[in-house]
N, C-alpha and C positions, 0 to 999 in steps of 0.2 A: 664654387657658388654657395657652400654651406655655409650658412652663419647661425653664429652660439648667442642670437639675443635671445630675449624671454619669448614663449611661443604668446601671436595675439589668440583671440578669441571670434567666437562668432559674428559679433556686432563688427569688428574690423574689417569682415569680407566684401563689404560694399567699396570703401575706401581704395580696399586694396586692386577690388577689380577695375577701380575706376582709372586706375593710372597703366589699365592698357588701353593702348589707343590706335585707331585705325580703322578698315574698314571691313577686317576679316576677323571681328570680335565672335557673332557666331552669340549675340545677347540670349537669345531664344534656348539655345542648348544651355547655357549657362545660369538660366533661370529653372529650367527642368533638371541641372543635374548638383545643385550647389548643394542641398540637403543632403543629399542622397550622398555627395563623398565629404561631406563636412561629418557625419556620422561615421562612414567610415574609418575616417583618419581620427578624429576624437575619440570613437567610442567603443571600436570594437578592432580594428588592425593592430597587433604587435610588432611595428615598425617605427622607429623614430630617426633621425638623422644621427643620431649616435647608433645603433645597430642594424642601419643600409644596407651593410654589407657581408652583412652576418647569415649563414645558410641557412637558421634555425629560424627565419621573419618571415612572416607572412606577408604575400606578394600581390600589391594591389594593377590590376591591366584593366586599363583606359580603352577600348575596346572605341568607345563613341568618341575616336582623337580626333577629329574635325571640330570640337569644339572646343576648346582646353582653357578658356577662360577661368569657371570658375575653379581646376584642379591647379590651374599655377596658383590662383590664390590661396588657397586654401595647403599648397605647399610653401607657399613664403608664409602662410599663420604660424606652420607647425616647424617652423623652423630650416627647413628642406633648401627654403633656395632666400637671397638678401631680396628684399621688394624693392632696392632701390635698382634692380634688373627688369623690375616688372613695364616700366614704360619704354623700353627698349624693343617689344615686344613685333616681334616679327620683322623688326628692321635689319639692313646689312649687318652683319657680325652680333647678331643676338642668338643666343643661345638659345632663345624662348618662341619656335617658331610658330608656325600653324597648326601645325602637328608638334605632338611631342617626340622628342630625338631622343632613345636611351641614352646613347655616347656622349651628349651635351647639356638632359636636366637631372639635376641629380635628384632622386628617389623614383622618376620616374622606369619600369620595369623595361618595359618594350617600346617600341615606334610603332606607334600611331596613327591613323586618321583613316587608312584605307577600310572599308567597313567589312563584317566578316570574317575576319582575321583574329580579333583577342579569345573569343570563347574557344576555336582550336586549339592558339597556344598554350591558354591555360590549362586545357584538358591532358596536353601531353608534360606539362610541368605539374602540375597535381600526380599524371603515373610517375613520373620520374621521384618527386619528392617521395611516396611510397615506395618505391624502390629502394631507394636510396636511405629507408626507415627514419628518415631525420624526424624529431619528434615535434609535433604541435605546428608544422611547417604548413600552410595553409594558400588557397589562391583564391582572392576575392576578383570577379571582373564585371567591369559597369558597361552594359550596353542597353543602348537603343530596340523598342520594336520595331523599325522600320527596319534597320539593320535585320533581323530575322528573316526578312525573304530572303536571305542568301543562302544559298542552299549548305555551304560549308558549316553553319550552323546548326543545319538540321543535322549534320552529320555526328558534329561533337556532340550535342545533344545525346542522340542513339545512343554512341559508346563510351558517354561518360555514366547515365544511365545503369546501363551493360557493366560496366565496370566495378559499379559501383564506388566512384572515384568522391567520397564524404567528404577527401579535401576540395572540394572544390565548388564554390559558392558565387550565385550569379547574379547582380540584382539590372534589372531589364527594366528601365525607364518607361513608362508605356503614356506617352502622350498622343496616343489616335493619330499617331503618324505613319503607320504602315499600312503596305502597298493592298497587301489581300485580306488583312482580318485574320482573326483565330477563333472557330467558333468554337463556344464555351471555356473563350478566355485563354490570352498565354499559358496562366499556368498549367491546364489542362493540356498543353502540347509536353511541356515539361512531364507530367507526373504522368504520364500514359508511356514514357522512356522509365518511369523508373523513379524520378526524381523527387523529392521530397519537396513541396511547392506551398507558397502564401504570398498573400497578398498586402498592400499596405499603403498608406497615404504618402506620396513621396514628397511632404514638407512635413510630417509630425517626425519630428525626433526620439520620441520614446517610443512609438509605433514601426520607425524601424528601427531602431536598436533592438526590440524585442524579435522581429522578424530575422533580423541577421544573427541574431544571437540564441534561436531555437534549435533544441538537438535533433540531427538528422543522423544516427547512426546508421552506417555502409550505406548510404546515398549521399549523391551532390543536391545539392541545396539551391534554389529560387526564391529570390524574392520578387515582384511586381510591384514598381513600383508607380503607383498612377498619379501624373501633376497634369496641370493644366497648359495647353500648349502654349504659354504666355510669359515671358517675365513679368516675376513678381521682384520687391526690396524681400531681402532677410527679416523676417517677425522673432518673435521670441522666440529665443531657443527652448 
């Protein structure tokens, strides 16, 4: 499913998400989370579809996979997958399902959608990558605050913390969707483990770029990212 056209650009993400269609789109998620990995993959991840596969890339987990709208798009922008796949989307023999399937989207890291799950993974592939000393190897993962009452998060939290695991960088959607609240702010649950933690508009582009791209030496990294619980269209990049 890789293809070698010219990669589009941000104004094409409207377009592109519009040719999925059905009735498990999941718009809501994909208005809160389009900036937030369109930054990612533009501006700050050392991954492209020519080095996918390469151990030394930094590894981006979809953590909030129940919604994957805007990440397919924003993967046929960058080259990752052909859009002419994108309106096949969740039908029999599509590749592109509700969830992302490692085995079947290419650049996509892991499987998806069950909540809970990405910020463990990546905790223990961030120890592994230091381990393994590979250099500049990194794990960025995008989740949900609702997702955060699960408790296996508060776990990785604790001992990524503990660990002091700096590769490993998390940016937490915060649309007023969670179940209990965090008082005095997610990040505050974050940097009381240890973590290096900020905050940021999650539709200004250069306001997270600067936030994903701040140095947190021997801590893992947060960013907060706050939108509005609404689809919005793509403004100016």
């Amino acid at each position: 499913m890789t293809t070698t056209r010219p990669a589009a650009g941000y104004r094409d993400l409207p377009a592109l998400m519009s040719l999925l269609t059905g009735d498990a789109k999941h718009d809501h998620a994909a208005g809160s989370t389009l900036d937030v990995i369109w930054v990612l993959y533009d501006r700050v991840l050392r991954v492209s579809p020519q080095t996918a596969g390469e151990e030394d890339r930094d590894r981006f987990y979809l953590s909030k996979g129940h919604g994957p709208m805007a990440y397919y798009a924003v993967l046929a922008a960058k080259g990752f997958l052909d859009p002419a796949d994108l309106p096949g989307y969740a039908s029999f023999g599509s590749a592109l399902g509700r969830h992302p399937d490692r085995q079947l989207v290419t650049g996509a890291e892991i499987s998806s959608g069950s909540l809970g799950h990405g910020l463990p993974l990546a905790a223990g592939t961030a120890l592994g990558l230091r381990a393994r000393r590979l250099p500049g190897a990194r794990v960025f993962v995008l989740a949900g605050d609702g997702e955060l009452d699960e408790g296996s998060n508060h776990e990785a939290i604790a001992f990524a913390g503990r660990a002091g695991l700096d590769r490993l960088q998390v940016v937490v959607v915060d649309n007023s969707s969670a179940t209990h609240g965090w008082p005095g702010g997610i990040e505050a649950r974050f940097a009381a483990e240890g973590w290096s933690a900020l905050r940021a508009d999650g539709h200004d582009h250069a306001g997270l770029e600067a936030a994903l791209t701040a140095p947190h030496p021997g801590r893992p990294h947060v960013v907060v990212a706050v939108v509005e619980p609404k689809w919005s269209a793509p403004g100016p990049a």
